[in-house]
C-alpha atoms as one frame of an Amber mdcrd trajectory, in Angstrom:
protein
  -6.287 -17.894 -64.344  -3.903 -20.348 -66.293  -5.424 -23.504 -67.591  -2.245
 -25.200 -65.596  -3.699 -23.808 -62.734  -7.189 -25.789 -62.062  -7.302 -29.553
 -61.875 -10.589 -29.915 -64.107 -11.715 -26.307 -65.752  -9.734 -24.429 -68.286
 -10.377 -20.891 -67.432 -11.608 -18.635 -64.443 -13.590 -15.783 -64.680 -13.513
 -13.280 -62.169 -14.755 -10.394 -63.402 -18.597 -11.081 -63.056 -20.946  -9.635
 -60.807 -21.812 -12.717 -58.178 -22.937 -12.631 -54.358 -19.816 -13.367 -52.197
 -21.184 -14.416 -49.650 -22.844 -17.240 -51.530 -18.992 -17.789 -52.719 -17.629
 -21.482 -50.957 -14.798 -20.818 -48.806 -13.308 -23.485 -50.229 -11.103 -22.957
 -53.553 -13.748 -24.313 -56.563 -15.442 -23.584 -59.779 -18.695 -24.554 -61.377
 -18.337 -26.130 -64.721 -18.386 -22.863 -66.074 -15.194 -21.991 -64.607 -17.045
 -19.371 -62.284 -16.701 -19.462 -58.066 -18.099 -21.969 -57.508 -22.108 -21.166
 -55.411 -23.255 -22.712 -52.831 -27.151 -22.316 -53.860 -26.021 -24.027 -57.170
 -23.478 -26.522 -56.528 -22.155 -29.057 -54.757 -22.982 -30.907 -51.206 -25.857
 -33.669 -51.918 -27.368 -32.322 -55.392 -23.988 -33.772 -56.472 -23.390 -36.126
 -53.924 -26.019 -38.284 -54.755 -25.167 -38.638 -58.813 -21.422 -39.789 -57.594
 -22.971 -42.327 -55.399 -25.140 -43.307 -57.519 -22.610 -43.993 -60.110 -20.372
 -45.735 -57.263 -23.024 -48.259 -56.384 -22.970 -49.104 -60.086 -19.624 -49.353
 -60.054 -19.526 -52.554 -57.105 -22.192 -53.868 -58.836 -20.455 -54.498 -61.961
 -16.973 -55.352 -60.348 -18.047 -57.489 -57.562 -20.279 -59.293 -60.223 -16.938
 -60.368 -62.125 -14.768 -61.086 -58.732 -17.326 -63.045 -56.836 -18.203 -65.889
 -59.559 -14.852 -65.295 -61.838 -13.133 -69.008 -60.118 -16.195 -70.696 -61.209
 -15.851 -69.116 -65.113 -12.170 -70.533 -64.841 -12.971 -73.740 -64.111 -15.649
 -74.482 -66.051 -15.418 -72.649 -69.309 -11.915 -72.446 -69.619 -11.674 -75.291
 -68.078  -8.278 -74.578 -66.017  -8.103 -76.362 -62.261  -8.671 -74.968 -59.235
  -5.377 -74.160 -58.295  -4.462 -72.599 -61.417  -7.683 -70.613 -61.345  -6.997
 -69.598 -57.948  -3.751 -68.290 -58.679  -5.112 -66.355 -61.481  -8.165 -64.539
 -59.695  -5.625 -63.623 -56.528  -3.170 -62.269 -60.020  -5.934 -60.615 -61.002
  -7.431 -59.321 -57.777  -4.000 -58.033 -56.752  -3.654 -55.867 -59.944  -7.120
 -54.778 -59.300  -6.183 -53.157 -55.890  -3.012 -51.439 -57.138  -4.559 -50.036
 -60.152  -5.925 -47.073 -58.266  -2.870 -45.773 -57.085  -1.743 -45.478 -60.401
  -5.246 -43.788 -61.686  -5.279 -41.709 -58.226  -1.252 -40.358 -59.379  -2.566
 -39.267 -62.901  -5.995 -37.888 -61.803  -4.159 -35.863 -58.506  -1.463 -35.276
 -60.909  -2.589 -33.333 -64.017  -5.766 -35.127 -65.511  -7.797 -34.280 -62.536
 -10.542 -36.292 -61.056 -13.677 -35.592 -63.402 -11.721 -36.042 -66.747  -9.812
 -39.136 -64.957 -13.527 -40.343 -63.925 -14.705 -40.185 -67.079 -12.097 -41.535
 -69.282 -11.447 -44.666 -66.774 -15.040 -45.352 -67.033 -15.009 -45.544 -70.790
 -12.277 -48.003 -70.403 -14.260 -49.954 -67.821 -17.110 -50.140 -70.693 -14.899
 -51.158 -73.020 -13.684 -54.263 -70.583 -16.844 -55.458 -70.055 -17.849 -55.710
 -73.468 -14.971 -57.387 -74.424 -16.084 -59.955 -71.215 -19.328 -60.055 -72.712
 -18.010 -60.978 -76.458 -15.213 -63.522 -74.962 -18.126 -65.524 -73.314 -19.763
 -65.673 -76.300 -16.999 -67.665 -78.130 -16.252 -69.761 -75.348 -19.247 -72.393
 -74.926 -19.512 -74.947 -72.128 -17.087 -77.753 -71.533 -19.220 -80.819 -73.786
 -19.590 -83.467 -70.550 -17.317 -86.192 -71.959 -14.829 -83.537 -71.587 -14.971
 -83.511 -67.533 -14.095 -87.304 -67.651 -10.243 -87.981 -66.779  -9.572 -88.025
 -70.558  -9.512 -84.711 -71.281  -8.209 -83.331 -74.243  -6.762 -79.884 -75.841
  -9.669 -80.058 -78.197 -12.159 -79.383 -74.804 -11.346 -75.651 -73.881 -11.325
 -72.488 -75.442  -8.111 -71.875 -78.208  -4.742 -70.254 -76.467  -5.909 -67.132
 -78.566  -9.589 -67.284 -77.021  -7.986 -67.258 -73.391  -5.460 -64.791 -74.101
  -8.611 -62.397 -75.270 -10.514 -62.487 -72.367  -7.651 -62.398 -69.730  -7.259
 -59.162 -71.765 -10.446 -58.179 -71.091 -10.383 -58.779 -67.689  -6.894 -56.698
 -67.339  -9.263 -53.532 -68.444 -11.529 -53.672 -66.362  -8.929 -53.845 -63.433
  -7.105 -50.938 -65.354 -10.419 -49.147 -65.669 -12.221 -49.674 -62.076  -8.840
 -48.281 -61.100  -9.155 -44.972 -62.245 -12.891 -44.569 -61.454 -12.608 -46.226
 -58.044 -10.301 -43.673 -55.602 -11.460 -40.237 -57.883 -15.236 -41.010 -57.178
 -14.905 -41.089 -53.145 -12.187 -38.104 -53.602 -14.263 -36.094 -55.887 -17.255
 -36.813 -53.942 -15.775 -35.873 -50.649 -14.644 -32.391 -52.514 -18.315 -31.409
 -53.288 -18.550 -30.480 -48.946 -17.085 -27.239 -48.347 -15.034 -28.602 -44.830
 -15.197 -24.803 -43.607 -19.081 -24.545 -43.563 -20.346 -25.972 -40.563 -23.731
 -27.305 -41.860 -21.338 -29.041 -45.136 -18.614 -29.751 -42.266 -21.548 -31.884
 -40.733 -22.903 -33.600 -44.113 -19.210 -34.560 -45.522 -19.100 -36.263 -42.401
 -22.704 -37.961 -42.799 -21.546 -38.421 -46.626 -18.831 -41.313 -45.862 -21.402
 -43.573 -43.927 -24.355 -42.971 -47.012 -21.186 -43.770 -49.527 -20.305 -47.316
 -48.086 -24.153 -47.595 -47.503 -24.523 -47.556 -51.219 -21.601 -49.600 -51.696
 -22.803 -52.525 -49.522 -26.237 -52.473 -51.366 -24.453 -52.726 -54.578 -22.184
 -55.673 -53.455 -25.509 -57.266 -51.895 -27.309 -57.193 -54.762 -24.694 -58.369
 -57.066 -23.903 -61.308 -55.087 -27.612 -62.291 -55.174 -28.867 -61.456 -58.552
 -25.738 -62.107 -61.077 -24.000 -64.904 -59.474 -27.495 -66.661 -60.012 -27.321
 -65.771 -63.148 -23.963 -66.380 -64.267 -24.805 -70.359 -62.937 -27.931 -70.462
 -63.956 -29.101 -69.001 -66.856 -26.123 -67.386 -69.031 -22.546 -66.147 -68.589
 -23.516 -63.608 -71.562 -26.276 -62.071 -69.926 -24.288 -62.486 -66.552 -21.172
 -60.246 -67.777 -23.336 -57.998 -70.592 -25.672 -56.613 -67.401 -22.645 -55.008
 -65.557 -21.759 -53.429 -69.201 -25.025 -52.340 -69.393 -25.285 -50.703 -65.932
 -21.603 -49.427 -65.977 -23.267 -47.138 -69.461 -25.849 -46.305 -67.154 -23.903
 -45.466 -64.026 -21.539 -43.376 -66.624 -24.355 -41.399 -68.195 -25.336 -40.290
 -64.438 -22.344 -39.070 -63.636 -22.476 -36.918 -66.679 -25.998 -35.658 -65.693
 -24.587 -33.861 -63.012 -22.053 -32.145 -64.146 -23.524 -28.866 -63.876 -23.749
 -29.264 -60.306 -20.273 -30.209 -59.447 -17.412 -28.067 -58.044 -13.890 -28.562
 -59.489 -10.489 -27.875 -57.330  -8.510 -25.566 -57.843  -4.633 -26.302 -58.238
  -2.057 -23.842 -56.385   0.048 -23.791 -58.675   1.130 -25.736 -61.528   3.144
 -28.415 -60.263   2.024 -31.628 -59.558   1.807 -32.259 -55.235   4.049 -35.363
 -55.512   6.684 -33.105 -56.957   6.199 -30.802 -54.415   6.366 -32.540 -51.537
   8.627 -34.399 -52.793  10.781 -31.708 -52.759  10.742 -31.092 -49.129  12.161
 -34.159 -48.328  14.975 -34.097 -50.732  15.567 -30.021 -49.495  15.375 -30.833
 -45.655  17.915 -33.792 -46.089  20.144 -31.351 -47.928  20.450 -28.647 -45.729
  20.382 -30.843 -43.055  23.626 -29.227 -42.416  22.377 -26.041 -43.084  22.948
 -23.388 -40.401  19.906 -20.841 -40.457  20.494 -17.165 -39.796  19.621 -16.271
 -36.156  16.192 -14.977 -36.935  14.975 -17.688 -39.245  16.008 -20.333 -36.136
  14.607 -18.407 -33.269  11.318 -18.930 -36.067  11.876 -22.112 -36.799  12.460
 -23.069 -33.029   8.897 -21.799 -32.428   7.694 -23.970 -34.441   6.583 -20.296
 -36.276   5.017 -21.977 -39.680   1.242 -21.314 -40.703  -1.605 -21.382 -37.961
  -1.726 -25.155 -37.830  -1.216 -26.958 -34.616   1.084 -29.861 -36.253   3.361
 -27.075 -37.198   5.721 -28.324 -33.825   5.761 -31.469 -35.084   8.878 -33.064
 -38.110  10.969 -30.071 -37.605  13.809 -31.294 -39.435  11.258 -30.485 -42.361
  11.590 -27.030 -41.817  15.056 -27.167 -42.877  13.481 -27.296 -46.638  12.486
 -23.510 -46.126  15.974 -22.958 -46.268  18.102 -21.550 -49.034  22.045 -22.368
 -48.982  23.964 -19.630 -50.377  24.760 -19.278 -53.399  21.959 -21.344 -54.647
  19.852 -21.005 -57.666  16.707 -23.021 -56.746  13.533 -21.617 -55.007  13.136
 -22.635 -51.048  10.183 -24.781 -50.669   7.122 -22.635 -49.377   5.487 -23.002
 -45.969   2.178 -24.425 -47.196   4.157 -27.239 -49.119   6.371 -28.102 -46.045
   3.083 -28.921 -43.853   1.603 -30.835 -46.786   4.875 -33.036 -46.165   4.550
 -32.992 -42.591   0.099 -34.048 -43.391   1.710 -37.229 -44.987   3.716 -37.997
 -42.804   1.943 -37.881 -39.683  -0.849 -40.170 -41.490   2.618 -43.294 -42.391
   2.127 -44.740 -38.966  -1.607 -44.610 -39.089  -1.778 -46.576 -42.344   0.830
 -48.931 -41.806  -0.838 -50.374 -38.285  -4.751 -50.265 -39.997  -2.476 -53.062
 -42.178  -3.234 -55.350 -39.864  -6.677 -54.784 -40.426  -6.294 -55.525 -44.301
  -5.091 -59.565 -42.719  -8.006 -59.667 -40.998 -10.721 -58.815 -43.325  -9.560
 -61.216 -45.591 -11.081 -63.820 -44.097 -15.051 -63.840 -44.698 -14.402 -64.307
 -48.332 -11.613 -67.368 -47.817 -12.027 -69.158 -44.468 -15.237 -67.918 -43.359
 -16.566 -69.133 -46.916 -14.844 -72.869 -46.673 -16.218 -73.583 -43.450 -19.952
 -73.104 -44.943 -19.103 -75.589 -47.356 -19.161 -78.521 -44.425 -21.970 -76.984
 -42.679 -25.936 -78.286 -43.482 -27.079 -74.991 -45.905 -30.335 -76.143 -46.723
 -33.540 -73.903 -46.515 -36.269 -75.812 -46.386 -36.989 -79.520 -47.874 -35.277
 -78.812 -51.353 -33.469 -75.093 -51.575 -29.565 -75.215 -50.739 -28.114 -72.030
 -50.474 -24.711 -71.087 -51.630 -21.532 -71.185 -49.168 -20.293 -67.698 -50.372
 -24.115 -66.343 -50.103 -23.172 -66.251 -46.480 -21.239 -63.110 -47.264 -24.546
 -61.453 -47.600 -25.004 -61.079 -44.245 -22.173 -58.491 -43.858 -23.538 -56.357
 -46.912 -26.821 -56.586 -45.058 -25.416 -55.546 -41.575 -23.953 -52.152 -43.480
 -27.326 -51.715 -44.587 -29.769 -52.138 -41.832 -26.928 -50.558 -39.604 -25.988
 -46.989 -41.778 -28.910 -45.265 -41.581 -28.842 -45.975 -37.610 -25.586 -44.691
 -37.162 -25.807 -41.765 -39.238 -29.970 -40.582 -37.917 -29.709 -42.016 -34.407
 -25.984 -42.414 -32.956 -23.980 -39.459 -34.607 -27.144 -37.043 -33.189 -26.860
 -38.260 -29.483 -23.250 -39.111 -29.142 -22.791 -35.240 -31.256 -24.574 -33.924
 -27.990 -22.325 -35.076 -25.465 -19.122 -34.587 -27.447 -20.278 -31.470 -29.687
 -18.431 -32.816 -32.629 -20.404 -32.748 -35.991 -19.382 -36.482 -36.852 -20.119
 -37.790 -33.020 -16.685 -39.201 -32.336 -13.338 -38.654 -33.632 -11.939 -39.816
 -36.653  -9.654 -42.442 -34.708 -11.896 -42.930 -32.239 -14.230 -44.865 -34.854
 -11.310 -46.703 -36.606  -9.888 -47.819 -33.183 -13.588 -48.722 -32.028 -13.745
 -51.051 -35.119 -10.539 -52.364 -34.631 -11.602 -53.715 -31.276 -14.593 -55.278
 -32.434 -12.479 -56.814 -34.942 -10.815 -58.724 -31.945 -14.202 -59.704 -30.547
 -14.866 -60.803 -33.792 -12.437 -62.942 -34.211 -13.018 -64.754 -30.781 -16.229
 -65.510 -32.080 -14.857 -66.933 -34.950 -12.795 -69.236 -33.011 -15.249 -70.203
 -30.770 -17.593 -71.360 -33.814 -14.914 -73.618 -35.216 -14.373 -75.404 -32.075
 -18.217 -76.024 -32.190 -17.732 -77.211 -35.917 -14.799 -79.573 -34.587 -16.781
 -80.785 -31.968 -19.913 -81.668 -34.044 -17.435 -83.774 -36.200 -15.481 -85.214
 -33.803 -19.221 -86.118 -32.164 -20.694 -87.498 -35.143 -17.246 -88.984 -35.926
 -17.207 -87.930 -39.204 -13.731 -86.529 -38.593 -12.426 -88.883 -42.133 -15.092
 -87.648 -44.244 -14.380 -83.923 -45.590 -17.155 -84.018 -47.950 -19.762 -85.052
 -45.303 -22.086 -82.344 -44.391 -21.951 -81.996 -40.464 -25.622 -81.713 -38.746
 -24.505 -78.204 -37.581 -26.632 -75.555 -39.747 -24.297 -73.063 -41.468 -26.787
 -70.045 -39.602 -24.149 -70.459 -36.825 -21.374 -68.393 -38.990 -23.818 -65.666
 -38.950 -23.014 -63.795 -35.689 -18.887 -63.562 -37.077 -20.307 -62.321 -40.515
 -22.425 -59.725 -38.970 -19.521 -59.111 -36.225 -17.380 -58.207 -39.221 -20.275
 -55.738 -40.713 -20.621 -53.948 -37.578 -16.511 -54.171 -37.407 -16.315 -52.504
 -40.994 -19.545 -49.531 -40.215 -16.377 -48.214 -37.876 -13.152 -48.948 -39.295
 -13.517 -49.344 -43.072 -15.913 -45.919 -43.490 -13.854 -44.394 -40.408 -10.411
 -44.975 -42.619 -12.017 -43.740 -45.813 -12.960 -40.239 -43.691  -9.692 -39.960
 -41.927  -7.246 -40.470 -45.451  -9.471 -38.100 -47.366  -9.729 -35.936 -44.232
  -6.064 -35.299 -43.523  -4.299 -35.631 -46.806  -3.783 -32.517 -48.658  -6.598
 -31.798 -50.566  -4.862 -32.451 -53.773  -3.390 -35.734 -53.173  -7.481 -37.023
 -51.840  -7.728 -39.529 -54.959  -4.371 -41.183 -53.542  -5.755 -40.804 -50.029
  -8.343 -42.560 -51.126  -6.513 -45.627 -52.805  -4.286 -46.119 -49.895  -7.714
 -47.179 -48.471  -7.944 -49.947 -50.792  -4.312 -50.454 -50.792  -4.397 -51.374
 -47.234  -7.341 -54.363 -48.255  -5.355 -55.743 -51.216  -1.639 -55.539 -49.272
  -3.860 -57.172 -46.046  -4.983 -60.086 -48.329  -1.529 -60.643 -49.876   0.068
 -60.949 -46.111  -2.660 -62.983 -45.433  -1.635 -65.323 -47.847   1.014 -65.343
 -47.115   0.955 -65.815 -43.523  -1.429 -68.900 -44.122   1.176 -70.364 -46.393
   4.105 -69.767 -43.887   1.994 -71.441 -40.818   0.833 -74.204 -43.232   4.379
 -75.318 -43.680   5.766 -74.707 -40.505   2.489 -76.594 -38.811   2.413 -79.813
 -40.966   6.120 -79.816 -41.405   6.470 -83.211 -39.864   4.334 -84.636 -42.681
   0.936 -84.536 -39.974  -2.313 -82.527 -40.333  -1.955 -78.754 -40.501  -3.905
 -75.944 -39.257  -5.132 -75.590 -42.804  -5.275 -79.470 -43.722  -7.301 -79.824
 -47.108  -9.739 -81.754 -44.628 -11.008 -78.979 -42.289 -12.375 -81.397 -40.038
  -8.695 -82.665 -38.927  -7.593 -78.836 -39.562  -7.268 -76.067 -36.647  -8.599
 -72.617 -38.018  -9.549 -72.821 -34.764  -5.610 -71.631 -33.753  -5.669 -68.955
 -36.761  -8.196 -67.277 -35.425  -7.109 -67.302 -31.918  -3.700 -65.730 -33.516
  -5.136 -63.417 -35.323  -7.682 -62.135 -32.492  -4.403 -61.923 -30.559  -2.329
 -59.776 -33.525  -5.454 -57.700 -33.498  -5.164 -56.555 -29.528  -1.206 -56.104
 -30.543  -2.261 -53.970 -33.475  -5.351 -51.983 -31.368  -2.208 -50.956 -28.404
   0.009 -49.761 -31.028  -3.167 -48.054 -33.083  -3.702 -46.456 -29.694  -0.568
 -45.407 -29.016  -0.107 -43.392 -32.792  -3.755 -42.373 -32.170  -3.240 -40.194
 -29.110  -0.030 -38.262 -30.211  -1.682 -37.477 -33.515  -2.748 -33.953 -34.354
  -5.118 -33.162 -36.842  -4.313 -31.412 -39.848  -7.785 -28.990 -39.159  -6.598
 -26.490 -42.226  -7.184 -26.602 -46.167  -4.235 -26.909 -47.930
């Protein structure tokens, strides 16, 4: 077979003697370029090396996102708002990255190489971190008076390096990010029932692994980053990113690798559909070719009756030189485009997740945080406590729910695919009442104390009573956020799964952005008259109490329409 023709092995060798019914039934090779085995590859002997490498992976980017304001502030001394805008810059380029290293890996790289590369690139980012910190030395304290001077901060040229630096690891974590999940999800053989069963199981260990990763980060660097050194603080993500890497490598000889249909790259492809249906849109077909068509008559694949305009691309006009598209590519068209609606209403989902790191985390900061007679916790350490919920809540799901609700429903994965996403969506709502119902306590408790015209006061309400929302919001994500992640990879062709995967993310970063901006638009419109706002700088005269209620109220507009798209959806149950 032509080196064009498989996404991550150059050759293909037939010709030796193997056991075929050891063979996968789906289209793979070993990293010799042979069938790819069952016995030998694949399912959790690689699983656990990409996960592995994934958890790594959080670590080291959550331990630059969570602290990075703080870095801003203090060693490159920038304000707040500046330093704001720059970490939602950078966190925005961060989530679109992986569309762009899901296109090249689904396109011709392929996910290993594209894996591989993007985490040498990652390395390299982080050690350029790790050498920017160590020409930048804290702000001298007659610096932070009000007579600051140039002479304080870093040089243009210092700042202009490590904003660099930061760009590659965004650039970097965007090519590793959506191919691990995808490539992951391709080491299951969806035809077996028993790997059926554990691809399933593999989603809910993934985001397991993910949440410990994020947990631990939080806890261990951001102490350390404040504490003790910004060095050590961005050097030990380098370090573990090398690590994570050299994992990865060590199981290469386990992994299966796709196999292409054909050389061209899927975008192109189905691409092509829509551009040939819209052509011969006033195509006529001959008699027998309708009566086919009319019959929805396509390969054995129930969403066949469904887009039938896209048939017209299996057309030919006379006279025409080009090739009519095939029947397998105009179903991959008609996989994508049953998933649009799906995506675009789990948007709404994106708005509301944005929250524990942004609201959620500035109402801690009024609330009493101390443990004990001298210990004062952080405000964003509260976000702990939906890492935690993912973990203590995983391994139940996946060893004690999927097993009984399996034997009522005799479905491998439990419940449906959009049954989980729409059952998290719903809890999102309930969340969200809780939420608001909190904040009216917080009001309360300043209004009672009236300490309504002192911001910085702590109230005497301990910040333990966020808790329930952030574990609300765990619980919330064990459904909709790993439920999304199966779905995408699920039902997208099998050759577009890195991109299916990024849309994921996509739908986080494009949720925070409209988030933004729907706090700036009711920020305006509600202290228009020069008054206190819902989001007044002093959150005791604010209402976040309203936002919530609004966005508990988008949420049950979102979870009818989700509904709605849910039930006349037809899963794509074939390999492409």
């Amino acid at each position: 077979m032509d080196n064009s023709h498989i996404s991550e092995a150059p050759t293909l060798d037939l010709d030796r003697t193997v056991d075929h019914n050891d063979h996968t039934a789906m289209k793979s090779v070993d990293h010799n370029d042979h069938p790819a085995m069952k016995s030998s590859s694949g399912a959790w002997k690689s699983a656990s090396f990409i996960i592995a490498n994934a958890i790594v992976e959080r670590f080291a980017f959550k331990g630059i996102e969570t602290n990075l304001i703080n870095y801003l502030t203090g060693r490159l001394g920038e304000s707040t708002a500046a330093a704001a805008a720059n970490v939602n810059m950078w966190a925005g380029i961060a989530t679109l990255t992986p569309i762009l290293g899901a296109s090249i890996a689904d396109s011709c790289l392929g996910q290993y190489r594209t894996i591989v590369l993007s985490s040498l690139l990652y390395i390299l980012g982080l050690g350029l971190l790790t050498l920017s910190a160590l020409h930048t030395s804290e702000i001298p304290s007659n610096c932070r008076s009000s007579n600051r001077t140039s002479s304080c901060y870093p040089s243009h040229l210092q700042a202009v390096f490590f904003f660099f630096s930061l760009y590659v690891v965004a650039v970097g974590q965007g090519g590793v990010k959506p191919c691990l999940q995808g490539f992951g999800a391709d080491q299951f053989d969806q035809r077996n029932e028993e790997e059926c069963k554990a691809k399933s199981s593999f989603f809910n260990w993934w985001y397991f692994g993910l949440a410990g990763g994020v947990a631990l980060s939080i806890l261990i660097l951001s102490y350390i980053q404040d504490n003790v050194s910004w060095i050590l603080g961005f050097g030990i993500p380098c370090i573990f990113m090398v690590v994570g890497l050299l994992l990865f490598l060590l199981g290469t000889r386990t992994y299966r690798y796709s196999i292409k249909r054909d050389e061209k790259s899927p975008f192109r492809r189905i691409g092509r559909v829509f551009v040939a249906s819209a052509k011969n849109w006033r195509t006529t077909p001959p008699l027998v070719a309708a009566e086919e068509m009319a019959q929805g008559n396509l390969p054995h694949q129930q969403g066949s009756n469904q887009f039938k305009f896209l048939n017209k691309a299996l057309l030919l006009p006379r006279g025409s030189e080009r090739k009519a598209c095939s029947k397998d590519d105009v179903e991959e068209a008609k996989a994508v485009l049953r998933l649009l609606p799906i995506w675009l209403v789990c948007l709404g989902y994106g708005i509301v997740s944005a929250q524990p790191s942004t609201l959620f985390t500035k109402q801690a900061t009024t609330l009493d945080r101390s443990i004990g007679p001298s210990f004062q916790m952080a405000a964003a350490s509260l976000q702990v406590c939906r890492a935690l919920t993912l973990l203590i809540l995983i391994p139940i799901y996946d060893r004690i729910f999927v097993p009984i609700t399996s034997s009522f429903t005799r479905k491998p994965s439990g419940i449906t695919m959009l049954q989980r996403i729409g059952t998290g969506i719903f809890l999102f709502i309930i969340t969200m009442v809780i939420a608001a119902l909190v904040e009216l306590k917080r009001l309360k408790t300043a209004e009672e104390y009236q300490l309504v015209d002192m911001p910085k006061a702590t109230l005497p309400m301990k910040a333990w009573w966020l808790v329930p929302q952030f574990i609300c919001f765990g619980i919330s994500d064990l459904f909709t956020s790993v439920g999304m992640q199966e779905f995408f990879c699920d039902q997208f062709p099998n050759e577009l799964r890195s991109v299916a995967v990024s849309l994921c993310s996509l739908t986080s970063g494009l949720g925070s952005l409209l988030s933004s901006s729907l706090i700036s638009v009711i920020g305006k419109i509600t202290s228009g008259d020069g008054g206190d706002g819902w989001f007044s700088d002093n959150l005791n005269r604010a209402h976040l109490d309203y936002f919530y209620w609004l966005l508990a109220g988008f949420t049950a507009i979102e979870f009818a329409i989700f509904l709605f798209f849910a039930k006349c959806y037809i899963y794509n149950t074939s390999t492409i």
